[in-house]
N, C-alpha and C positions, 0 to 999 in steps of 0.2 A: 719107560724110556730111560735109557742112560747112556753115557759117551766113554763106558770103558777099554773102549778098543780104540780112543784116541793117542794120536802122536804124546799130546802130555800123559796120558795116565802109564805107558810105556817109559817116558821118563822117567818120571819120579819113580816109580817100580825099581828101572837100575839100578837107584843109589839108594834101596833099602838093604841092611844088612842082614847077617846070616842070626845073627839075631829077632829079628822083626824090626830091629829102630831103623831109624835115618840117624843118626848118631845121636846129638845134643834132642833134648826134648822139649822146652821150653821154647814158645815162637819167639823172645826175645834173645835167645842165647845167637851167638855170633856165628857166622854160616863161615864157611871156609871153603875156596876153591873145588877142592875135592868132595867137601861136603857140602853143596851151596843149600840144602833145607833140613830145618828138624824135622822130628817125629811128625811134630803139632802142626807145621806147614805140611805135612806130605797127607797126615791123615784127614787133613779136613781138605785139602783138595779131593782126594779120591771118595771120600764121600758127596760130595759135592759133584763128580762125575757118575756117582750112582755105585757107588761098591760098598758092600754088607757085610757082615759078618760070614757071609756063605761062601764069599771070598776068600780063596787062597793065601793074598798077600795080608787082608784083615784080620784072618785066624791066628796069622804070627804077630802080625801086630799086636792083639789082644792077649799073646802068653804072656809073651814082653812084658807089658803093663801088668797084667794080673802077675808074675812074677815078682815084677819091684814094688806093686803097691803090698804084700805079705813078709817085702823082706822089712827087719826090725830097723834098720838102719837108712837115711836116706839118700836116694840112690839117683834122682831124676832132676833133682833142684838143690843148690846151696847159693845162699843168699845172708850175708849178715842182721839185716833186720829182718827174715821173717824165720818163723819156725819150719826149717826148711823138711822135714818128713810132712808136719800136715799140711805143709801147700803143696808138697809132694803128691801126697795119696789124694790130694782135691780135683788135683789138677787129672791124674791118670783117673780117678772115679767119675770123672767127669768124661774121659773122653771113651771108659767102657760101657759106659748108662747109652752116649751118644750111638753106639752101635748095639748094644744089647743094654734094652732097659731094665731085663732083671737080672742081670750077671750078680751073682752073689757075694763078691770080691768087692765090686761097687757098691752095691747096697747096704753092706758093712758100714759103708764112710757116709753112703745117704742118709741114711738113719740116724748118725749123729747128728747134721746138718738140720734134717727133720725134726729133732727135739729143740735144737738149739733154738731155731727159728718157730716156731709154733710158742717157747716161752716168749721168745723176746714181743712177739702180738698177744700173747694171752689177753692183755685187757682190750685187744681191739684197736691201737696205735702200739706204734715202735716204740720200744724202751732199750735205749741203748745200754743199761748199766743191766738188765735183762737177758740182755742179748750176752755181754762178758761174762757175764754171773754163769750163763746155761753154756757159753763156749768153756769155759775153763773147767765142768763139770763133764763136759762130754769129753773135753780133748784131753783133759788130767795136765794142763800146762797152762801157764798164764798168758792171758793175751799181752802183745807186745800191740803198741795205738800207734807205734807206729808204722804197723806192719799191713799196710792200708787194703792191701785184698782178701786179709783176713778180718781187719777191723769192720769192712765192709762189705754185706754180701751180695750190693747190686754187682755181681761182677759172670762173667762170663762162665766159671766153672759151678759156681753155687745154683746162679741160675738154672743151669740143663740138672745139675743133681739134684734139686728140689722138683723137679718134674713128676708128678705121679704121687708125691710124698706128703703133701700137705691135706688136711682137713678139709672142707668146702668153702667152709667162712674164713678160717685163715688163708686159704688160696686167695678169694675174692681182694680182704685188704693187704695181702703181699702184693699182687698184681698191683693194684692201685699206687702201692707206694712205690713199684718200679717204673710205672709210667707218670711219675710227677717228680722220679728223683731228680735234682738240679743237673745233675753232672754226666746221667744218661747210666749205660751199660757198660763197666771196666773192660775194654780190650777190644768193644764192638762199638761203639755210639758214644758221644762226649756230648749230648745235649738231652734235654728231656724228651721222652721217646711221647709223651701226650701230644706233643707240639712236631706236627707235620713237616717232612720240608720243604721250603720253601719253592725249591724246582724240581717236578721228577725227572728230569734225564738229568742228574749231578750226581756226583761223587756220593757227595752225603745224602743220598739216595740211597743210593747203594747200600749204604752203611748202614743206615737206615733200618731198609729190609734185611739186612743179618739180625736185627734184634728181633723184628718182627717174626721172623724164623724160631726163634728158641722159642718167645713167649704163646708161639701157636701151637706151642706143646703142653700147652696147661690144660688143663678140663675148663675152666671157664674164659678161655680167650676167647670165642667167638660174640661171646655176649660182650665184652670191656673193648675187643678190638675193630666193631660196628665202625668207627670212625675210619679207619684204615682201610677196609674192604671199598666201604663207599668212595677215598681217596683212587683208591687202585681202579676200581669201573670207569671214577670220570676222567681219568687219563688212557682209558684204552682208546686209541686210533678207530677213526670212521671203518678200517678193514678188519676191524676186531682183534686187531694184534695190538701188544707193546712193544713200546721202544724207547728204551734208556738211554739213545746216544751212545755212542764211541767212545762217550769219557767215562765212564764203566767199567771199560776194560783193564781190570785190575790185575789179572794173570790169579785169579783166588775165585770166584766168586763168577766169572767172566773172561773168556768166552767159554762156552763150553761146546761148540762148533770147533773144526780144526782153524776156521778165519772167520772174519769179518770184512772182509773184500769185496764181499754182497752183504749189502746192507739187510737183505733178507734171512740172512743165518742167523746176523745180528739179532731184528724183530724176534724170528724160532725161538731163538736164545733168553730173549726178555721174557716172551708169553709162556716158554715151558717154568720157567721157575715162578713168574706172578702165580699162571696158573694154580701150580703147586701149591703157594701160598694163599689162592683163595680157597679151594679146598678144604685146608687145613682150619677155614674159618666158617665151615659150611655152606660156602658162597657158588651155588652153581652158575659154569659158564659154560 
């Protein structure tokens, strides 16, 4: 199922360029009337309404990226404190993996990621002077500490590019250590993802399940994410649907109906993505 032929995914198509971008690539960069979203807002809507890489508008998307992640110079991000080419190529290797997991362009940059992280657990916990040691070896530049989504890699693009990449045992206590970090997942979740929220139909909810999402891409999520599936059953409705409430609707993530005017598109809308996400944890329903 997917909602490509809705009113949004027609919009945001318009204000793609002849390039493949939406201008600015960065979700934080500043939207501008003419341009009201980047790359990174437009592509993770329209996957999120169900478009692939078999897609038209995603094919160009992907040159784009695979274009500026080989040019030598950085082209997608500049930023004073960080090293603006490799959070550059993190950030597009992350969102090529997200549509094609072995695009070869990405996997260049995963592979680094892959070593760096597999040193930094070599003994079975995190060592962060490990982790600098194997970053500055892989990337030939010195970490900057205070370049804090490089300094650290719970964060949104490492995550999805560490996908597939890691060993079994290292898989096992990376998981572990992203669902006990303090401060959650950089850009998706600001609390420890072990600890539930407190209401499912809320925002941070929501938020929530965006991380739950990436981390049901590991090979051993279904086993570490037993807590979560069990959460999601006992909040399904006596009619066997879910329903997140209307404060959800984030314009991201939700609706993925043309409305929510009937509370029943709503529900559709909750149980196709839960759904989705029990699946993904081999949870039949």
């Amino acid at each position: 199922m997917d909602y490509k032929d809705s009113k949004c995914a027609s919009q945001i198509l318009a204000f793609q360029h002849d390039d493949g971008s939406w201008g600015h690539f960065h979700t934080l960069s500043n939207p501008t009337t003419a341009q009201p979203m980047t790359s990174e807002q437009a592509l993770r809507r329209l996957r999120i309404l169900g478009f692939t890489k078999d897609d038209e508008p995603i094919c160009r998307a992907m040159r784009y990226m695979e274009t500026n992640l080989t040019n030598p110079e950085p082209t997608v991000f500049h930023e004073k404190k960080h090293d603006s080419k490799t959070y550059g190529d993190l950030m597009l290797a992350a969102w090529l993996r997200l549509f094609d997991s072995e695009n070869k362009s990405a996997l260049s940059v995963a592979k680094k990621w892959e070593s760096i992280i597999e040193a930094a657990f070599a003994d079975g916990t995190y060592s962060h002077d490990a982790y600098v040691a194997a970053y500055e070896a892989q990337i030939g530049k010195k970490l900057n500490p205070k370049a804090g989504c490089l300094a650290n890699f719970v964060v949104f693009y490492q995550v999805v590019l560490l996908q597939g990449m890691l060993l079994p045992d290292t898989e096992s206590i990376v998981l572990d250590y992203i669902l006990d970090y303090p401060t959650g997942m950089v850009y998706i979740y600001n609390k420890p993802i072990r600890s539930l929220p407190e209401e499912f139909a809320s925002k941070q909810a929501n938020q929530y399940l965006a991380a739950i999402e990436l981390l049901a891409g590991y090979t051993g999520a279904a086993e570490k994410l037993k807590f979560v599936a069990e959460w999601l059953m006992n909040n399904r409705g006596n009619d066997g649907l879910w329903d997140m409430g209307a404060v959800v609707k984030d314009g991201i993530r939700f609706p993925l109906s043309e409305s929510w005017r009937n509370p029943a598109d709503r529900k559709a809308d909750c149980t196709f993505r839960i759904c989705r996400i029990l699946k993904q944890l081999g949870v039949v329903v």
